[in-house]
Every structure is written in structure tokens, then in C-alpha cells.
N, C-alpha and C positions, 0 to 999 in steps of 0.2 A: 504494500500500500504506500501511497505518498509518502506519510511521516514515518517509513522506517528508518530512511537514510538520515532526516536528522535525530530519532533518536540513537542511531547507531554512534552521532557524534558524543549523546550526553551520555549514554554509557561510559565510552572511551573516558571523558573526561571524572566519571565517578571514579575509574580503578586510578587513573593516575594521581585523583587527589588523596586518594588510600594509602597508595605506595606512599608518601611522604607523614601518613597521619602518625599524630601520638596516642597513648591512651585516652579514651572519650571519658571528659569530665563528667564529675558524678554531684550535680547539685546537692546542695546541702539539705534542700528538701524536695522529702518525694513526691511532692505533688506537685506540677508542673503545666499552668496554663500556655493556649500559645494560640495564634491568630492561623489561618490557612487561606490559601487563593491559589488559581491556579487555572489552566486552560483544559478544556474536554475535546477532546475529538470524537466525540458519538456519532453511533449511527447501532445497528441489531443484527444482530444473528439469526440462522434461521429460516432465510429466505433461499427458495428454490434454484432461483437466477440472481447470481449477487451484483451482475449487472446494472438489475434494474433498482438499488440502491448505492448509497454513497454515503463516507461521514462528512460531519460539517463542524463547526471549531465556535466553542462557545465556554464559560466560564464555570467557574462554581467559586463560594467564599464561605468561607465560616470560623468557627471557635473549637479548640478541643483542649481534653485534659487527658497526662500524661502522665500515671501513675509506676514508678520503678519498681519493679520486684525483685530484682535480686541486686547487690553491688558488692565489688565497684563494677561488674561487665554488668551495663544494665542493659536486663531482659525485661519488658516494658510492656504495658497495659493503657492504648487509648482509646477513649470515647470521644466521638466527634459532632458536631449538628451544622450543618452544612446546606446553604442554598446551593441545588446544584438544576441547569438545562439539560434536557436530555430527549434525543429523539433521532429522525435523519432525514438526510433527505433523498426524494425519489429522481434517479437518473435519468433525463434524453424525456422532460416534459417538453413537451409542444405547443399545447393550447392553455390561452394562459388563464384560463378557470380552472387550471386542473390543480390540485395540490402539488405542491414542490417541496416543502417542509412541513413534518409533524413535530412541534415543540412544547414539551411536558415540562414542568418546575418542580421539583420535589426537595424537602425537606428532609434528607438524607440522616441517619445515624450508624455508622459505621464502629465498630467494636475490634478491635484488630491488637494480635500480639507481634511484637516485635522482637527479633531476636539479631544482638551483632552478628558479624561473620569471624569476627575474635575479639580478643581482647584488647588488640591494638589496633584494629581498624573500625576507621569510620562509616563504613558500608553496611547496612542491614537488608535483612527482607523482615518483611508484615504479613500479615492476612487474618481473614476473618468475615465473618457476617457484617449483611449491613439490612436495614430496613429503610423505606424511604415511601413520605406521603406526601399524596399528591397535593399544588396547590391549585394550579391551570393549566390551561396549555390553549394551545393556538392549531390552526391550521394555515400556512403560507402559501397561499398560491404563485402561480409563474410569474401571472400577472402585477401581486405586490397584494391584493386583497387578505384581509386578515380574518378568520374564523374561529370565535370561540368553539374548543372542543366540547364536546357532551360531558357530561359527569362521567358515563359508562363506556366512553371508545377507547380510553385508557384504565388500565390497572391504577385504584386509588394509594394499593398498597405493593408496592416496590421490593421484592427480596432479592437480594445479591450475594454472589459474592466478591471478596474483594482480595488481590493480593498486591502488594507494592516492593521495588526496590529503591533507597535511595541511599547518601551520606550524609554524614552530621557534616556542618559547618562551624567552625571556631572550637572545635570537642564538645557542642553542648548538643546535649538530648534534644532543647526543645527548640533548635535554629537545626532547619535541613531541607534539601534538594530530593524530591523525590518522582521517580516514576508509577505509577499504580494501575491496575488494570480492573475494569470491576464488570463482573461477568452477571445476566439476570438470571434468578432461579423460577421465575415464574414469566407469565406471557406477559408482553406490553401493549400493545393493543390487543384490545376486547375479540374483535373480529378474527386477528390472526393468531392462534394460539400458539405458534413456533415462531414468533417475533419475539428475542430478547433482548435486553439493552445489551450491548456489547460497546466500553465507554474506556478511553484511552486518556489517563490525564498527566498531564506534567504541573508540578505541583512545589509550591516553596512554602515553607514553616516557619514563622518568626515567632519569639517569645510576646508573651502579651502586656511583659513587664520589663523592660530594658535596664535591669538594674546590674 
């Protein structure tokens, strides 16, 4: 797909910042707020002819807490709540009535454990459950027309799953670069029961207290 070649670059750039990392600071406390944002590339899985869809590039932002469970390698426990877009768009429309984007809003809470890849590197993986409720969603046509969706053409309740790679920045737990991939466990639209979200994010984590 388009965006392998540049995440191919931000991988590259996560092992190189590895190779140079020290041991990842172990705040003094373990409870650890921190702000998140970051870009989505959605679009679903599931579709017969992948052709006749495509992803589209849209955001998500929210807040999470970041509980340590074990130190000093901390193996790590977040809860997140997250506005996040999600949907895709349909390939090779023509007539400009026809929908060209289906776009959901969901208030996401992802549950995810973290684990180093040692002791002295700053690279982890995550994963975990996520639940996510609907708020609205749109229909875009070619032509630019905008169409509130039904209550019932989407799934009001979102279940996923979710895995991520990234690296801490500065050794701290709650500043970090990360990739994550979040897979749907249930249908997303009503109608087509083998549409899942299938949602690509690149993702940055800042402390919510700069102290």
C-alpha cells in the first residue's frame, strides 16, 4: 500500500534510535498521565474486490494513563479515551451522488500492555483490547454533499483489537513515537457484515505535565 515505504523509513529510524538508547527512566511515580495525537490511515477489511476501496488519512487525539508494573524494566499498563475518525473511502466513483466516503467518530478506549524489548532499549510492543462508541458519522459524496448516517448503518459499538510498536523519547515512559495497528473484531457497517475497520496510525505521546 502507499504508506509502506514511509513507514519503512520510521521503523529504520526507531532501531537506530535504540542502538544509541540508555536504560529507560523509571519515574518516580507510577502513575503517569500523558496527552496523545496522531494520524489514521483507515479504511476495512473484508471486502471481496479491494479495489473497489481505498484508505484515507484522518486524525485521532486524546488522554491516557500509564500505570508501571514492574521496575526498573517497566512493563506497563495503559488506559486511553480517544476521539478517533474512522471509515474509507470507495475507489473509481463516477457520479457525483454516489458516496465516496463513509466517516464514523468514535470515542475509543483502548486497554493495552506494554512490554520493553530489554532493558536497555527504548523500543517496545503493546497490544490489547479496545472498545469504541459511536458518536456520528457522515456520508461524502463525489460531488462534496454531506449525509448524516443512520443511527443503525454503523456498529454503535466498536470492538478491536489493537497492537503497537514504538520508542520512548528522552528515556521517559510517558514521551514516545509510536506505530499501532488496530484491527475490528466485529462488523462496521450494518449492511456489510465482513467490513472491519482495519486502521493504520502513527502516533506521538507527550507527558501531560512537563515537569
Amino acid at each position: 500500500m502507499k504508506f509502506f515505504r514511509p513507514l519503512a523509513t520510521i521503523i529504520l529510524f526507531f532501531i537506530f534510535n535504540s542502538a544509541f538508547a540508555q536504560e529507560v527512566a523509571v519515574s518516580k511515580s507510577p502513575f503517569l498521565p500523558y496527552l496523545v495525537g496522531g494520524l489514521n490511515w483507515t479504511s476495512v477489511s473484508g471486502v471481496d474486490n479491494r479495489a473497489q476501496v481505498s484508505p484515507y488519512a484522518t486524525f485521532s487525539a486524546g488522554v491516557g494513563f500509564l500505570t508501571l508494573l514492574n521496575q526498573p524494566r517497566p512493563i506497563s499498563l495503559s488506559v486511553e479515551a480517544l476521539f478517533s475518525e474512522q471509515g474509507f473511502k470507495y475507489s473509481n466513483v463516477s457520479r457525483n451522488s454516489s458516496a465516496e466516503f463513509i466517516k464514523a467518530r468514535y470515542i475509543n478506549v483502548p486497554l493495552l500492555l506494554r512490554f520493553n524489548l530489554s532493558r536497555t532499549s527504548d523500543l517496545y510492543l503493546s497490544a490489547g483490547p479496545q472498545i469504541g462508541f459511536l458518536i456520528d458519522g457522515d456520508v461524502i459524496t463525489k460531488g462534496g454533499s454531506k449525509i448524516s448516517l443512520r443511527d443503525d448503518a454503523v456498529s454503535s459499538t466498536a470492538f478491536d483489537a489493537v497492537g503497537a510498536f514504538g520508542t520512548y523519547l528522552n528515556d521517559k515512559a510517558d514521551m514516545a513515537i509510536e506505530i499501532r495497528y488496530q484491527s475490528g473484531l466485529n462488523k462496521f457497517i450494518t449492511s456489510q457484515p465482513d467490513f472491519r475497520n482495519s486502521i493504520l496510525q502513527l502516533r506521538v505521546i507527550m507527558p501531560m505535565f512537563f515537569l
